[in-house]
TIRO-511872 format. One record per atom (N, C-alpha, C): z, x, y. Coordinates in pm, whole numbers, plus 50000, padded with zeros to 5 digits. Layout:
ZXY ...
***
This chain:
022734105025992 023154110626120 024644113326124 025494105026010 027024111426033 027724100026083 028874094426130 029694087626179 029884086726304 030534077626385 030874076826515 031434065726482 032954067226557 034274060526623 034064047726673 034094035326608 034544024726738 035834020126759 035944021726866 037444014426903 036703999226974 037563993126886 037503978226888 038923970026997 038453963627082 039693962027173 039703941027167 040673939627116 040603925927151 042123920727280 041193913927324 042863908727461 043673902427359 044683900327409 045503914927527 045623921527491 045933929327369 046523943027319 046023946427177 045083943527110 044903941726961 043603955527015 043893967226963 043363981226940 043083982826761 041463983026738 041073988126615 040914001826590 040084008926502 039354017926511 039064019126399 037334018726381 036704017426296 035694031726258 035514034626171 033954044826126 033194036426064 032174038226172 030734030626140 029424045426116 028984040625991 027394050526004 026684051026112 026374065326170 025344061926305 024264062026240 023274048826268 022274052926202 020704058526317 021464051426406 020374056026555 021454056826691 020714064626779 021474065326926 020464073927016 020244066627112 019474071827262 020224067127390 019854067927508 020324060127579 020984045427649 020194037927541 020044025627537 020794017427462 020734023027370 021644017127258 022524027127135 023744020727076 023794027126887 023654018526820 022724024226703 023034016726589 023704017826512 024734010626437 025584019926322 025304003626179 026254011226140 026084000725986 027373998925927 027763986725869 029223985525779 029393974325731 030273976725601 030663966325587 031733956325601 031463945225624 032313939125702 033123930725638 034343924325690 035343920325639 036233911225738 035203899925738 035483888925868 036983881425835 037623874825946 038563867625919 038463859425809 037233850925864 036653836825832 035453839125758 034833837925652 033413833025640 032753824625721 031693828925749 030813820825807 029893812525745 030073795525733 029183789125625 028503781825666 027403782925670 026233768825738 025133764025624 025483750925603 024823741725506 025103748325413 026183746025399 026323751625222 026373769025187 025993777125309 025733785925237 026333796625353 026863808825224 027953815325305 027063830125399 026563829025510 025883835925570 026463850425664 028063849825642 028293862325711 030233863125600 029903867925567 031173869125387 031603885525368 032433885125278 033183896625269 032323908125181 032463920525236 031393928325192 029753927625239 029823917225334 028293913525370 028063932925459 026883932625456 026483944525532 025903941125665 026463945925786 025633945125929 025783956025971 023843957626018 023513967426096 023793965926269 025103971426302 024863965026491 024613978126579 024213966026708 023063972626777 023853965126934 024313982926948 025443978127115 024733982827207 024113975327292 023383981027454 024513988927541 023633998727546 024564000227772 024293989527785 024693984327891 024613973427990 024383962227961 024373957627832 024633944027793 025753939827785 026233928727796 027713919227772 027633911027627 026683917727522 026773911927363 026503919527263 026673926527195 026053933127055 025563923626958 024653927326895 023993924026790 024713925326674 024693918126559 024973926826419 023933919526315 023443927226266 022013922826208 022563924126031 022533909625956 023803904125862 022753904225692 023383912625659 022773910425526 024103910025415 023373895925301 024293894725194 024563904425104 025113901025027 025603911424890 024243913324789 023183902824813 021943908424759 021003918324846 021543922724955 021073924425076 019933917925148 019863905425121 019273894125176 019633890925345 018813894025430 019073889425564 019713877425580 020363872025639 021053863925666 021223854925849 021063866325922 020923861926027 021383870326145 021663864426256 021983881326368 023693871326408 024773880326390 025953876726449 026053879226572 026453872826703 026173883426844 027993879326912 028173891826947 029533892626986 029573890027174 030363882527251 029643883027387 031453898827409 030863905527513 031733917427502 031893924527652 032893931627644 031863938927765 031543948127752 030053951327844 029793963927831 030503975927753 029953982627673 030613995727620 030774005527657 031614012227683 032124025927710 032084035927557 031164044927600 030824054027534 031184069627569 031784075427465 031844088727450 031364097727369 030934112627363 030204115927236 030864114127154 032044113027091 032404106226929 032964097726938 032764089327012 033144074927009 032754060327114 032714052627075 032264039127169 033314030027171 032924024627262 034734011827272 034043997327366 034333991927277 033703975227341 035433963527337 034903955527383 036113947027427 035653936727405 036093925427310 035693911627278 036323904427362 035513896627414 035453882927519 035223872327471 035803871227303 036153855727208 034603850927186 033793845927257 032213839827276 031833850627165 031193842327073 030453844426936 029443831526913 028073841326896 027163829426846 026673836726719 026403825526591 025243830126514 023793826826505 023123832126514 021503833426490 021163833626418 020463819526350 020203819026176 018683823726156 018223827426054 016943834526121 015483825626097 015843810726155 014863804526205 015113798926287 016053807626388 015943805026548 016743796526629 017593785826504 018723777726547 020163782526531 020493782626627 022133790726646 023453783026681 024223787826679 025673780626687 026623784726728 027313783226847 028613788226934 029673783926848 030303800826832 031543802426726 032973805326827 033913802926812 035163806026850 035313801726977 034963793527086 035303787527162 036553778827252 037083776827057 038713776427076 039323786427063 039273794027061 039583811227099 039653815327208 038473814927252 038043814927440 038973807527541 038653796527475 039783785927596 041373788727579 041533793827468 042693794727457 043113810427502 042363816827486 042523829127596 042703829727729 041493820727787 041893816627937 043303810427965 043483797527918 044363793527919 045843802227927 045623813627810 046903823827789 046513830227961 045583834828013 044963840728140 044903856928079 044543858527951 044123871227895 042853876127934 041773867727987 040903863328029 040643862328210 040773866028329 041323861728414 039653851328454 039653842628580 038573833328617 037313838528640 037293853928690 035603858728693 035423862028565 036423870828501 035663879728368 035553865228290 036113855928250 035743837628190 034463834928193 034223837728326 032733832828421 031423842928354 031873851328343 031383861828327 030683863228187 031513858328114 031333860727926 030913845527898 030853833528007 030303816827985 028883825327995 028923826228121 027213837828162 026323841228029 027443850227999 026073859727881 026023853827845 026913845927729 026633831427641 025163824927715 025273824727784 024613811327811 022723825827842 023033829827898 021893842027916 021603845427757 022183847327677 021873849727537 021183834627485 021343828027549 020743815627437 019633812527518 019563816227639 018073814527702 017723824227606 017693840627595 016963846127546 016293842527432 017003832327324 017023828127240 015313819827219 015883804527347 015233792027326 014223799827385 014023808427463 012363815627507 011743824827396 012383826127285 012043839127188 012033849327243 012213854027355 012753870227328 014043874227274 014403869427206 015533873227094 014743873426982 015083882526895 015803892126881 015163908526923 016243915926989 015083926527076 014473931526946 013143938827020 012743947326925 013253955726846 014353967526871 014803974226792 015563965126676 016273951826697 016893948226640 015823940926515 014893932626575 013703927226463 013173935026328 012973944626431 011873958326298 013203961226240 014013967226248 014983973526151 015393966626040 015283975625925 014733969825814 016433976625732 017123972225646 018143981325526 017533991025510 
***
């Protein structure tokens, strides 16, 4: 399908811009694909589940406050779903723009997950980069994402079936 623009916004002032593969787009959602190149590895029990060069397929709603990124290794071995808590995206035809709100969970893919960067979060508030509703706001999805979780409707459908 070609490329499309993300501008990546982190508080207060940290502006990316990335080309991601589109690999789907309707109303609802994009999908794009890349590879990624995290601060940190992500390692649980031993084993490095979101690493440099790993490939994720993500999957940004309208009107959700989280994206998906659906994590495969360097064997392209699934790995698990990374979920960013965000806000809503603003979309244009060549380009999308989301805003990280620190709240990161991973989704290992037998259903047990783990709240990432938290000292990030607080320490955002704290800076007040963050002000007390939008805080409230991104505790919310967090916490709405992990119901979705402990009830199994996670991971949505589009995100489940999609296959490399």
């Amino acid at each position: 399908m070609g490329t499309i623009e993300l501008i990546y916004k982190r508080l207060p002032d940290r502006v990316n811009h990335f080309q991601q593969e589109l690999l789907y787009e309707d109303d609802d959602v994009i999908v794009t694909m890349q590879r990624i190149k995290p601060s940190n590895p992500i390692v649980i029990d031993d084993v490095t589940v979101l690493g440099d060069d790993f490939t994720a397929v993500w999957f940004i709603f309208a009107n959700r406050w989280y994206d998906i990124g659906k994590v495969y290794n360097l064997d392209n071995q699934f790995t698990g779903y990374y979920c960013d808590i965000i806000l809503p995206m603003k979309r244009a035809e060549t380009h999308f723009e989301i805003t990280d709100l620190f709240l990161d969970l991973w989704v290992s893919p037998d259903g047990s997950y783990q709240i990432l960067d938290e000292d990030e979060f607080e320490s955002a508030v704290h800076k007040k980069w963050l002000d007390t509703s939008l805080a409230n706001q991104a505790r919310k999805a967090l916490q709405d994402l992990i119901s979705e979780i402990e009830s199994g409707a996670f991971p949505p459908k589009i995100a489940s079936r999609w296959k490399l």
